[in-house]
N, CA, C and O atoms as a GROMACS GRO file, in nm:
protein
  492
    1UNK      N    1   7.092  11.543  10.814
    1UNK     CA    2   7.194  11.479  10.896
    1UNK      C    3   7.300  11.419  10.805
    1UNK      O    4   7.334  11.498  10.717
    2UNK      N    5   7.378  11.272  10.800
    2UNK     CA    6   7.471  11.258  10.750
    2UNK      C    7   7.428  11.126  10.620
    2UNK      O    8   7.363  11.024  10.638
    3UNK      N    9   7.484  11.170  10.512
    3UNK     CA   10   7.461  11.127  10.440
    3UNK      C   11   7.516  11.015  10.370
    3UNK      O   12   7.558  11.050  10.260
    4UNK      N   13   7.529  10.911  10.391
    4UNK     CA   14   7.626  10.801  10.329
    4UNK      C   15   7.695  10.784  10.196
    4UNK      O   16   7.808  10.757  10.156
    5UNK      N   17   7.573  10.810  10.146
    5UNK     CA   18   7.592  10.841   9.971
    5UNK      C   19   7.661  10.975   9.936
    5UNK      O   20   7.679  11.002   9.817
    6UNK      N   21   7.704  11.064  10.038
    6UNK     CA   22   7.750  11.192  10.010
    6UNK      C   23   7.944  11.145  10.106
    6UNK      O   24   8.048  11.209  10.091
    7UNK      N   25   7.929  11.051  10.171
    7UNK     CA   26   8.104  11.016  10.217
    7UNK      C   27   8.209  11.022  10.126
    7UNK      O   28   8.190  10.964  10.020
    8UNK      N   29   8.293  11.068  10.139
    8UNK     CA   30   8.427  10.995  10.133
    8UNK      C   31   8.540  10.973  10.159
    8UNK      O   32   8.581  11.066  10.229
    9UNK      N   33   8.634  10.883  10.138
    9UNK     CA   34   8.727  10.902  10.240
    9UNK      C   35   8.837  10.936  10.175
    9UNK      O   36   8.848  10.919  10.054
   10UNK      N   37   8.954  11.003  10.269
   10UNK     CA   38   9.106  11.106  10.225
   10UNK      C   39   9.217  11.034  10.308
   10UNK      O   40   9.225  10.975  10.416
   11UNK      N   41   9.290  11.065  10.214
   11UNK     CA   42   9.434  11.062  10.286
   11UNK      C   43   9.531  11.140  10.232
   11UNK      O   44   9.523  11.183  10.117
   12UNK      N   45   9.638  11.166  10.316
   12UNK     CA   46   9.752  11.251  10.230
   12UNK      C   47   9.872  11.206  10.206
   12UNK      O   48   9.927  11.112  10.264
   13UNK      N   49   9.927  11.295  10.095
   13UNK     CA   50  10.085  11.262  10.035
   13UNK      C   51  10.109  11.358  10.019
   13UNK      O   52  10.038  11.456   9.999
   14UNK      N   53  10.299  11.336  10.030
   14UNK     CA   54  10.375  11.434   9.988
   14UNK      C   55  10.404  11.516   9.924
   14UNK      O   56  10.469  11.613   9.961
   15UNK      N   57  10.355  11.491   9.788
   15UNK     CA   58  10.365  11.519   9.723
   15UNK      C   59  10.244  11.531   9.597
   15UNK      O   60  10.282  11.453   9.509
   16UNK      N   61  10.142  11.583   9.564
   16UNK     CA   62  10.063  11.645   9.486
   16UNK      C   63  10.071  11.596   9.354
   16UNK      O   64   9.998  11.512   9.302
   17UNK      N   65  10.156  11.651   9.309
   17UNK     CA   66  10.203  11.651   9.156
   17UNK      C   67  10.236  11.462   9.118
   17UNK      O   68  10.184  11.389   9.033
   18UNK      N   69  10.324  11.438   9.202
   18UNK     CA   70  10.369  11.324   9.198
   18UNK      C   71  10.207  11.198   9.218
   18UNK      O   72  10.211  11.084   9.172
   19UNK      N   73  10.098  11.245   9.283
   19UNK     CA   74  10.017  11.169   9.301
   19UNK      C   75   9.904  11.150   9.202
   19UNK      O   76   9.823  11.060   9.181
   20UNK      N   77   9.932  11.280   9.142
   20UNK     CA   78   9.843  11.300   9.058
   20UNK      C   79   9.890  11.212   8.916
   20UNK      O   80   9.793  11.179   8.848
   21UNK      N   81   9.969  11.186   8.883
   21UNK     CA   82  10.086  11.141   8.772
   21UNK      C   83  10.061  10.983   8.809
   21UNK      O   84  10.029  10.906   8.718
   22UNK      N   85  10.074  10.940   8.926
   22UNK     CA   86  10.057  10.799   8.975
   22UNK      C   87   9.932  10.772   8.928
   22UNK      O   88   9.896  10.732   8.817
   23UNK      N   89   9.836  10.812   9.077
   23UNK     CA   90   9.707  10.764   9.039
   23UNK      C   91   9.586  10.825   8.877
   23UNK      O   92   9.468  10.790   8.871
   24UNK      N   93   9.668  10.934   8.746
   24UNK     CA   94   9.596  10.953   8.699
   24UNK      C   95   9.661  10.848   8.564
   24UNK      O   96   9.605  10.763   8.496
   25UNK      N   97   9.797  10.899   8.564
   25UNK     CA   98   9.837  10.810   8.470
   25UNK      C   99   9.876  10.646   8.434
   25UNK      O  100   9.843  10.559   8.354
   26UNK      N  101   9.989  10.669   8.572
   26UNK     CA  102   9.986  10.484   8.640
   26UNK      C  103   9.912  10.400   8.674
   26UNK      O  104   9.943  10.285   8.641
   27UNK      N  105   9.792  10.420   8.746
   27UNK     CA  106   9.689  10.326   8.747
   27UNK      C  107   9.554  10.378   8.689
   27UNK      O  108   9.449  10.318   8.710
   28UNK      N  109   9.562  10.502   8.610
   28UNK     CA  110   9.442  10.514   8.452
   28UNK      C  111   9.365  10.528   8.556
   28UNK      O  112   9.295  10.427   8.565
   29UNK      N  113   9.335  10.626   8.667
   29UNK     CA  114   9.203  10.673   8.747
   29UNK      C  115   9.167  10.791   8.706
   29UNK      O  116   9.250  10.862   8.649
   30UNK      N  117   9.051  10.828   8.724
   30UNK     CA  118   9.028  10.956   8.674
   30UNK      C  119   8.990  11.046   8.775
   30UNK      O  120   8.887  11.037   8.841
   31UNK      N  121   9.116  11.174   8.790
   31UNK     CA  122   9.163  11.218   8.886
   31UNK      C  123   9.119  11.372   8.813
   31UNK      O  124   9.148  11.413   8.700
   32UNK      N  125   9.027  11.448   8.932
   32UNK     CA  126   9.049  11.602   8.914
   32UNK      C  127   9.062  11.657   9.026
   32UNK      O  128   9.072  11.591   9.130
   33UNK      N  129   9.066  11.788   9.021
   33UNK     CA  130   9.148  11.891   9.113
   33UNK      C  131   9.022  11.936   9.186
   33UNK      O  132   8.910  11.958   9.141
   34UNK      N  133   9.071  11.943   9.313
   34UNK     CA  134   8.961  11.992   9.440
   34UNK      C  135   8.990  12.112   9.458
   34UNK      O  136   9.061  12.189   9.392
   35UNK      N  137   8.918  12.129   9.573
   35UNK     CA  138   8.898  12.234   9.648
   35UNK      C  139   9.067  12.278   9.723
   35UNK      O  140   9.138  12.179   9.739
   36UNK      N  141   9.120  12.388   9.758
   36UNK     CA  142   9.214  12.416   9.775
   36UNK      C  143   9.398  12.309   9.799
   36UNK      O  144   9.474  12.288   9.893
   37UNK      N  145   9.395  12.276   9.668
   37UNK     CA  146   9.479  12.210   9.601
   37UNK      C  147   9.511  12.056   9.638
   37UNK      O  148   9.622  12.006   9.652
   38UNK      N  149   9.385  11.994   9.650
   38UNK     CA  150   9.368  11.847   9.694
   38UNK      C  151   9.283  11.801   9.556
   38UNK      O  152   9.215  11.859   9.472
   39UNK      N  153   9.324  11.668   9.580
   39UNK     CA  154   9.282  11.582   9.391
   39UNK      C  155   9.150  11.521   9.434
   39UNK      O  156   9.115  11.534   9.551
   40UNK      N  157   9.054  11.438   9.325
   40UNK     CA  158   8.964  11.358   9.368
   40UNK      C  159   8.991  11.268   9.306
   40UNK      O  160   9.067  11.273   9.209
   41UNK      N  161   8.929  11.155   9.353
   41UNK     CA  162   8.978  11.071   9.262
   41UNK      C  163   8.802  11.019   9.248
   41UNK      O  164   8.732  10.990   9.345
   42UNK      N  165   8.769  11.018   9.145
   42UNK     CA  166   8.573  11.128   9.185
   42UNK      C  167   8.485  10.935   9.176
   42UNK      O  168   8.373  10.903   9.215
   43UNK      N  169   8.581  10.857   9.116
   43UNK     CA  170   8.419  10.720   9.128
   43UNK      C  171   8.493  10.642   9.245
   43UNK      O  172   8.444  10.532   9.272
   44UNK      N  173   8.588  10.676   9.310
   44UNK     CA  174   8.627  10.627   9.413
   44UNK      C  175   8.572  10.688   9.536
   44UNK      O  176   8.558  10.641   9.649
   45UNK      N  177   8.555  10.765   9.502
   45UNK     CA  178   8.480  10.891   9.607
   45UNK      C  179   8.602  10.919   9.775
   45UNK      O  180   8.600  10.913   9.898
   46UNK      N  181   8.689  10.952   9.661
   46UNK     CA  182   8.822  11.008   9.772
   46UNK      C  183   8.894  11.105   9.751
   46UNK      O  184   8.906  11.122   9.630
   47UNK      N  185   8.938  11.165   9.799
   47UNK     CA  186   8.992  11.259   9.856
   47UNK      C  187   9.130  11.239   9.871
   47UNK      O  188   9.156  11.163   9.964
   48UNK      N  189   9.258  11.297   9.789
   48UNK     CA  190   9.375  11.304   9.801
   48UNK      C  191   9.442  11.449   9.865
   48UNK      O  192   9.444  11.547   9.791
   49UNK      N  193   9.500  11.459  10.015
   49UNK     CA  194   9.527  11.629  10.005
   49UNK      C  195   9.660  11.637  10.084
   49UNK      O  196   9.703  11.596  10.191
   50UNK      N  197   9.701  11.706   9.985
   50UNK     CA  198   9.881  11.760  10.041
   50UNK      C  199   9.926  11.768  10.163
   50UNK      O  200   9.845  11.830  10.232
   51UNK      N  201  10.039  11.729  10.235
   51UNK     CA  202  10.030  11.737  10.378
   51UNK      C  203  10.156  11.725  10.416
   51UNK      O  204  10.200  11.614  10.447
   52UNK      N  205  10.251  11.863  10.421
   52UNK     CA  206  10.396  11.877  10.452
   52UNK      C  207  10.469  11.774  10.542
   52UNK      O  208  10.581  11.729  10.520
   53UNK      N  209  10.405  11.752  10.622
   53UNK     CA  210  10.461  11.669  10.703
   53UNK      C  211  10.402  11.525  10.703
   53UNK      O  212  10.383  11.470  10.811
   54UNK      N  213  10.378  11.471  10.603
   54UNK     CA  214  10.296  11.327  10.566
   54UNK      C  215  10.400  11.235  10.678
   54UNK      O  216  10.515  11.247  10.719
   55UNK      N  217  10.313  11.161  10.693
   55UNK     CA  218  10.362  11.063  10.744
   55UNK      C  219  10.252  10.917  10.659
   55UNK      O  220  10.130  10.932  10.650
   56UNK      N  221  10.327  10.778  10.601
   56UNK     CA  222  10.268  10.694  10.556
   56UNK      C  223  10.182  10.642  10.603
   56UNK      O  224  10.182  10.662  10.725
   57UNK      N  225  10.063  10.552  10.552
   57UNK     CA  226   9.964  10.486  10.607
   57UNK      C  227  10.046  10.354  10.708
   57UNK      O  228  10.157  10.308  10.680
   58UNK      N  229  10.008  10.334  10.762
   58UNK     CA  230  10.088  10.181  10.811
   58UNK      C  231   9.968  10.081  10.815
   58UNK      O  232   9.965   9.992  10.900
   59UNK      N  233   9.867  10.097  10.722
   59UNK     CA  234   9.762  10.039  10.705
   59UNK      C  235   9.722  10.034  10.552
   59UNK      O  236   9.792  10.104  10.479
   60UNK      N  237   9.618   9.960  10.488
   60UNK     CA  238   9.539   9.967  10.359
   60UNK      C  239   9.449  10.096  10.359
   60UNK      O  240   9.345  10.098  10.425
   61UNK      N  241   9.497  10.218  10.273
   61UNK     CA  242   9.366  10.302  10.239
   61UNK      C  243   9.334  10.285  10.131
   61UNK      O  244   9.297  10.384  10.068
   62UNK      N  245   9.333  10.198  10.086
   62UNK     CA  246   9.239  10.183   9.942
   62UNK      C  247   9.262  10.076   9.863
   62UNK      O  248   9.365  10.052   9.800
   63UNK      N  249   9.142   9.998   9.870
   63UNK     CA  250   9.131   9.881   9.804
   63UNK      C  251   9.108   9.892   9.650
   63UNK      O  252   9.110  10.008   9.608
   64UNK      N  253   9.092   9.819   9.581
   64UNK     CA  254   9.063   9.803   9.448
   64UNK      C  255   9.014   9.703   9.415
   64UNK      O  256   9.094   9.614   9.384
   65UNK      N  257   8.867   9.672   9.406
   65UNK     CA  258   8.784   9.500   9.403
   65UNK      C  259   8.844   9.494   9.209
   65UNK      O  260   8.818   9.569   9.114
   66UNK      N  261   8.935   9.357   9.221
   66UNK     CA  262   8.906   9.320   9.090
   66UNK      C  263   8.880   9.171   9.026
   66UNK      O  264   8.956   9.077   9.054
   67UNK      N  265   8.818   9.163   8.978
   67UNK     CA  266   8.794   9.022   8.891
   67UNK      C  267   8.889   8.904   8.898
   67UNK      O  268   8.856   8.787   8.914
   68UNK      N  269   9.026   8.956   8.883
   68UNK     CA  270   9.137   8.829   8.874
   68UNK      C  271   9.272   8.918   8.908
   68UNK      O  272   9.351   8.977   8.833
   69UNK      N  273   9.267   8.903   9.044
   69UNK     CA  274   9.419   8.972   9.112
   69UNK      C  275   9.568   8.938   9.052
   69UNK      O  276   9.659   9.019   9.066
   70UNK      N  277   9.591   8.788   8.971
   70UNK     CA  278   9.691   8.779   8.945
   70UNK      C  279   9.701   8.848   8.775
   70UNK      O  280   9.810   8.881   8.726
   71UNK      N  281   9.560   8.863   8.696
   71UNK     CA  282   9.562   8.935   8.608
   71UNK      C  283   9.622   9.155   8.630
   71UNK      O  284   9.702   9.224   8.567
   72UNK      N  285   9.521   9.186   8.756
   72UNK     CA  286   9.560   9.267   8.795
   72UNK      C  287   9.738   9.303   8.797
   72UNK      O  288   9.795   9.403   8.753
   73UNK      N  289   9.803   9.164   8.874
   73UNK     CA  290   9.944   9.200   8.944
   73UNK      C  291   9.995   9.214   8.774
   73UNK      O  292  10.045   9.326   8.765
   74UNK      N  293   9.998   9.168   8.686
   74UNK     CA  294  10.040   9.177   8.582
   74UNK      C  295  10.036   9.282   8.520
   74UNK      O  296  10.141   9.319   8.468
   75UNK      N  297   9.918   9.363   8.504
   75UNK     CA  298   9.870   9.493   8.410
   75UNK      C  299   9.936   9.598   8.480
   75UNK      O  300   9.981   9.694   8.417
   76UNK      N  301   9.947   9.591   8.600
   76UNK     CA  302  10.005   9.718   8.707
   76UNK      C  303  10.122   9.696   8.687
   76UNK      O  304  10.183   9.799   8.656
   77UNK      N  305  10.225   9.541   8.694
   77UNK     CA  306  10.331   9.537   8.682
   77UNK      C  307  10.396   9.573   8.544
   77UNK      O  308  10.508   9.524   8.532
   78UNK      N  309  10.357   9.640   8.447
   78UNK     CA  310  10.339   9.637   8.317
   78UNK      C  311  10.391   9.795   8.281
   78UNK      O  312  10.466   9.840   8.194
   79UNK      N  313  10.288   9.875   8.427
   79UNK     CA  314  10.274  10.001   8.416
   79UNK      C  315  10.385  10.061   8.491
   79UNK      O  316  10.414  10.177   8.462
   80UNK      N  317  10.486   9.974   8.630
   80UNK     CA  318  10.620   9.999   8.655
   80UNK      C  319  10.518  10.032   8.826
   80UNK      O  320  10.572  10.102   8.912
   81UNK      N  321  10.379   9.975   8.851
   81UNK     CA  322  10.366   9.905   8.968
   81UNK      C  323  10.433   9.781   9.048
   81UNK      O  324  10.436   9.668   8.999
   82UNK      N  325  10.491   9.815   9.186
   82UNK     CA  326  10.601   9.676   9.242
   82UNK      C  327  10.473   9.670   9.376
   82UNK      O  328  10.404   9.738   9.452
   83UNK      N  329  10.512   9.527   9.328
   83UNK     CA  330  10.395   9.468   9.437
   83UNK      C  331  10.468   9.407   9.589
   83UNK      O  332  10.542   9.309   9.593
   84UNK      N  333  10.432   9.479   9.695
   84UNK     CA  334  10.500   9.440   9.827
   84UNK      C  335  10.484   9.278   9.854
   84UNK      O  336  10.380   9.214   9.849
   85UNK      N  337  10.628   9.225   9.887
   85UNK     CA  338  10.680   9.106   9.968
   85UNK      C  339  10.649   9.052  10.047
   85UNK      O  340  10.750   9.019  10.110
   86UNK      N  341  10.558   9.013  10.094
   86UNK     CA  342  10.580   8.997  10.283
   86UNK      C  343  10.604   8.833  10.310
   86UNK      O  344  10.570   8.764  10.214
   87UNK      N  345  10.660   8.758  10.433
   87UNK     CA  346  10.674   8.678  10.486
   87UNK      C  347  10.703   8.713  10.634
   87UNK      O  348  10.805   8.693  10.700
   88UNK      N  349  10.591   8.768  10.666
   88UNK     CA  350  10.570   8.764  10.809
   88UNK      C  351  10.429   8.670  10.891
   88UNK      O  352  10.314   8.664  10.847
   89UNK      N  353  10.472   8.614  11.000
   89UNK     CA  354  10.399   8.506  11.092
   89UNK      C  355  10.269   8.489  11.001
   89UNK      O  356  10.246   8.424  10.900
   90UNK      N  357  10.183   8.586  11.092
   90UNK     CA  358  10.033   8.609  11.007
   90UNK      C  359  10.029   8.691  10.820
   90UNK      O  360   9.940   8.770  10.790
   91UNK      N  361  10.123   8.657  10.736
   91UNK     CA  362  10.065   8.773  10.643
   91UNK      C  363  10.217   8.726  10.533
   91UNK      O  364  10.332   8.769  10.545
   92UNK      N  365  10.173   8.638  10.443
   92UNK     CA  366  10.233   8.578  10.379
   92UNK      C  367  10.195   8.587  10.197
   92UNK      O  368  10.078   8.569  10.163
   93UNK      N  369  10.284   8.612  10.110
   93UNK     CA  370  10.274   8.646   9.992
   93UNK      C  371  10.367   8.557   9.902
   93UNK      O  372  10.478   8.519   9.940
   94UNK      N  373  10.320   8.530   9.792
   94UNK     CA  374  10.382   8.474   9.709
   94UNK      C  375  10.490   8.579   9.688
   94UNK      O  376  10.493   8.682   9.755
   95UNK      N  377  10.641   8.529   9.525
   95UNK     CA  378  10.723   8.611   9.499
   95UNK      C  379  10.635   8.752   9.369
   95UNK      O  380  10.691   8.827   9.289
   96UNK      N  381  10.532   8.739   9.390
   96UNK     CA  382  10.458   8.802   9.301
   96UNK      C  383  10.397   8.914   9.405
   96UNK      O  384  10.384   9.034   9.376
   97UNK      N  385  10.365   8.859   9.522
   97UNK     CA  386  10.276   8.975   9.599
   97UNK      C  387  10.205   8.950   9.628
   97UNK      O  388  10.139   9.027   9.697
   98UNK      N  389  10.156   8.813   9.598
   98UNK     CA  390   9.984   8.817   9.617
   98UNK      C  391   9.938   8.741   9.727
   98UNK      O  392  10.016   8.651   9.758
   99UNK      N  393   9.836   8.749   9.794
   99UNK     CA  394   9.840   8.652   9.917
   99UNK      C  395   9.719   8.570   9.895
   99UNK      O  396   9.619   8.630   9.859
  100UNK      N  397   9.713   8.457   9.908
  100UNK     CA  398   9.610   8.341   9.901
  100UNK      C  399   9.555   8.276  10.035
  100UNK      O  400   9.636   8.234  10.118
  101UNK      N  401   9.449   8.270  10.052
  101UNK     CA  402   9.407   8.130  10.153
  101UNK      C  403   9.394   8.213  10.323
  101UNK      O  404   9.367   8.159  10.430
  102UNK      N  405   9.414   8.309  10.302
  102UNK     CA  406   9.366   8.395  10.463
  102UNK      C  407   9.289   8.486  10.443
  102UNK      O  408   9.338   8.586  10.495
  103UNK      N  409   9.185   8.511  10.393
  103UNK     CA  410   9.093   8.593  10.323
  103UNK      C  411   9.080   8.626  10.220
  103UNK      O  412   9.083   8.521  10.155
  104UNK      N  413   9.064   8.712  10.147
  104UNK     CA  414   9.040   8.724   9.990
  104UNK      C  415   9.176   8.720   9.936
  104UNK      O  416   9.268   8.710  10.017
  105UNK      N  417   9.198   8.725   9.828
  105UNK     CA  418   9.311   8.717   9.776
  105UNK      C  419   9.344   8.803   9.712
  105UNK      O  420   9.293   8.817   9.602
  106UNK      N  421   9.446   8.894   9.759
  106UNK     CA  422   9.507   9.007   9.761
  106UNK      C  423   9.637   9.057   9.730
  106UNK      O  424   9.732   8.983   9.758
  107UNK      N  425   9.658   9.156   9.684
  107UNK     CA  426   9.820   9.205   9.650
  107UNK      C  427   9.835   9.363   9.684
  107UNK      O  428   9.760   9.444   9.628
  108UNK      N  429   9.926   9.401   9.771
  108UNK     CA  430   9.906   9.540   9.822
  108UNK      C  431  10.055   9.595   9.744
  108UNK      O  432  10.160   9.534   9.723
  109UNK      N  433  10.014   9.735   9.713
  109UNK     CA  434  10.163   9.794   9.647
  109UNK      C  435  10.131   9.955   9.715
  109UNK      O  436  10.039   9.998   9.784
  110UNK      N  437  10.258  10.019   9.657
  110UNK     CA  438  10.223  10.153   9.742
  110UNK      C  439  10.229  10.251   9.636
  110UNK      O  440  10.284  10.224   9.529
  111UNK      N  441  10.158  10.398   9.668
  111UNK     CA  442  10.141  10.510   9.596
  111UNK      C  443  10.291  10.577   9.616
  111UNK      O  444  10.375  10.489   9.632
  112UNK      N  445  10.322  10.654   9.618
  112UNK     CA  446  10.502  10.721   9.552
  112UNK      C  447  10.526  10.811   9.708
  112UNK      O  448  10.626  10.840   9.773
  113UNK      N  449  10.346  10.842   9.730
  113UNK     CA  450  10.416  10.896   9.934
  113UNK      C  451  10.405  10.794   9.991
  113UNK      O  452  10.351  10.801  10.101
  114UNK      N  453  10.444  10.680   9.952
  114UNK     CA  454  10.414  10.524  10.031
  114UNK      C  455  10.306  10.490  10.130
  114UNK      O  456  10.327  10.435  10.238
  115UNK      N  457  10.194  10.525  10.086
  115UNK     CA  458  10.039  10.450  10.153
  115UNK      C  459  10.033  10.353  10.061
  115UNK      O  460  10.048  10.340   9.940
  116UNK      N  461   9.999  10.270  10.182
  116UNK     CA  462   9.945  10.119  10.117
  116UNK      C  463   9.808  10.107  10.045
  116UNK      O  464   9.704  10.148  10.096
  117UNK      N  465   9.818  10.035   9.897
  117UNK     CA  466   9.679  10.005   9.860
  117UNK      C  467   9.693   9.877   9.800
  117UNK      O  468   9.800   9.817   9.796
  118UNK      N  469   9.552   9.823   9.740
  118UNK     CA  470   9.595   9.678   9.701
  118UNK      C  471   9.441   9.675   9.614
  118UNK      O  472   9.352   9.760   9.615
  119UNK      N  473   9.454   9.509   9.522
  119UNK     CA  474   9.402   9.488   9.431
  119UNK      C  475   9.338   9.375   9.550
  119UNK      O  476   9.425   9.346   9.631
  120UNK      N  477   9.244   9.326   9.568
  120UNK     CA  478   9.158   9.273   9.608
  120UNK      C  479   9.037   9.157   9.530
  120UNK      O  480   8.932   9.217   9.508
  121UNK      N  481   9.033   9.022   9.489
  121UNK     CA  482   8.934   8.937   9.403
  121UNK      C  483   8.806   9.001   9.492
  121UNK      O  484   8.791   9.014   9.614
  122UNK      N  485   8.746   9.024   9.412
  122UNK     CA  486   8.587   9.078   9.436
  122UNK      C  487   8.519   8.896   9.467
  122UNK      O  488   8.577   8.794   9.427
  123UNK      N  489   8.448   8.898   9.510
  123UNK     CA  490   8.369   8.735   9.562
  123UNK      C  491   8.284   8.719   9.468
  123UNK      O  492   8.211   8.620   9.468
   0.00000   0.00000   0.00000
């Protein structure tokens, strides 16, 4: 039947080449080539696959648990990662990105087909 330890989860971008360059070089993941021209991104256990007509996440697909988020916003910002703004009602960020004091403390930026992901303090 279905295997948990065998999941993972996908999303798509526009662009292939361009994602592969992001997530292999820009954020140092280690990215290989799938099954009919979709990437893995293999200890994340996901699935990147081309999709002409992408349309963006308007949600978080992919977190990143790390140790010290404002260390994070720095090392990414380093690498020519821009960390999203917000000052809306519920969902408020410093001028850095990062959000404090409404759940974990977090900083979301986007991949180059603009899905949202973010750096996340692990507990």
């Amino acid at each position: 039947m279905l295997d948990a330890n065998k999941a993972l989860g996908s999303f798509s971008v526009n662009d292939i080449q361009k994602a592969k360059d992001f997530y292999g070089k820009t954020l140092g993941l280690e990215v290989s080539s799938g099954a009919e021209g979709t990437l893995v991104l293999s200890k994340a256990k996901t699935m990147i696959y081309p999709k002409s007509n992408h349309q963006p996440a308007t949600f978080t697909v992919l977190n990143f648990p790390v140790d010290n988020v404002e260390k994070a916003v720095d090392e990414l910002g380093q690498r020519g990662v821009r960390f999203e703004v917000y000052d809306e009602p519920n969902l408020k960020t410093d001028a850095r990105g990062i959000s404090r004091g409404n759940g974990p403390t977090i900083a979301w930026f986007k991949d180059p087909a603009g899905n949202i992901l973010s750096v996340l303090e692990a507990a």
